[in-house]
C-alpha positions, 0 to 999 in steps of 0.5 A: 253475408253482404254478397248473399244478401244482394244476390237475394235481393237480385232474385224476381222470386221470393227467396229465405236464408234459414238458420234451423228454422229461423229466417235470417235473409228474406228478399223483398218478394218473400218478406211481401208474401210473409206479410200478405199472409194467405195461401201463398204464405202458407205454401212458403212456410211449408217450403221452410218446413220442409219440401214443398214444390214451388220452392227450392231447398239447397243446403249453402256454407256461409264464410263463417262456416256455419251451414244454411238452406237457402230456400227459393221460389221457382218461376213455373215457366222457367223451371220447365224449361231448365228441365227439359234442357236438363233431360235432352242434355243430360245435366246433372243435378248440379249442373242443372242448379248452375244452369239455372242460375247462369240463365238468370245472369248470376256470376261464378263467385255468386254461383258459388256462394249459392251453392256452397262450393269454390269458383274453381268447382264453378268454372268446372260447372260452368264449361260442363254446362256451356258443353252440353248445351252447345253455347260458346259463352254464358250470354247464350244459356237463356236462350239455348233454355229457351230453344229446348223448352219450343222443342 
């Protein structure tokens, strides 16, 4: 739980861990807009209620075994991006999960613990990525996303 709560404090976006409905981890930029209040509060607790278009819904495993949603705030430009890389390349949707995650400098063991999977289903992941989007190494990812979104 103390890796996930460092990951979320990473995030420029606001970002919730949820337990049922119950917010367990809320990083700095969630916990401002809760106490905000206003219309972008109540976009984030549509988001924790249910789908909502400006956030992200990903169901993770904790180390205890419990079953979470890890619901986090999408950065409009970026988002574009990652899609229209993911419609050139032809992503999957888990690999555009880790694309997006690799373009914002997350490691493989992060990336997991996001995602609720093993680092070995990363490394898989993470070569498929790197494939598709012609990049020798992670580094380059940003601005492969980048080049796609000028295209």
């Amino acid at each position: 739980m103390a890796l996930l709560e460092r990951v979320l404090d990473e995030l420029a976006v606001p970002a919730v861990l949820l337990r049922g409905r119950r917010i367990v981890l809320a990083n700095a930029s969630a916990r401002e807009i809760l106490e905000r209040g206003g219309a972008t509060s109540d976009a984030l607790a549509a988001a924790l209620a249910d789908e909502h278009a400006a956030y992200q819904r990903t169901r993770i495993l904790l180390e205890d075994g419990d079953s979470c949603t890890l619901v986090v705030g999408r950065t409009p430009g970026w988002t574009d991006a990652i899609a229209a890389a993911a419609r050139r390349t032809h992503l999957s949707p888990r690999q555009l999960q880790v694309a997006e995650l690799l373009a914002r400098g997350a490691r493989n063991r992060e990336i997991a613990a996001t995602l609720g999977c093993s680092e070995h289903t990363i490394e898989r992941h993470v070569s498929a990525v790197l494939r598709r989007l012609g990049c020798g190494s992670r580094a380059e990812v940003p601005a492969r996303l980048h080049a796609e979104v000028q295209r």
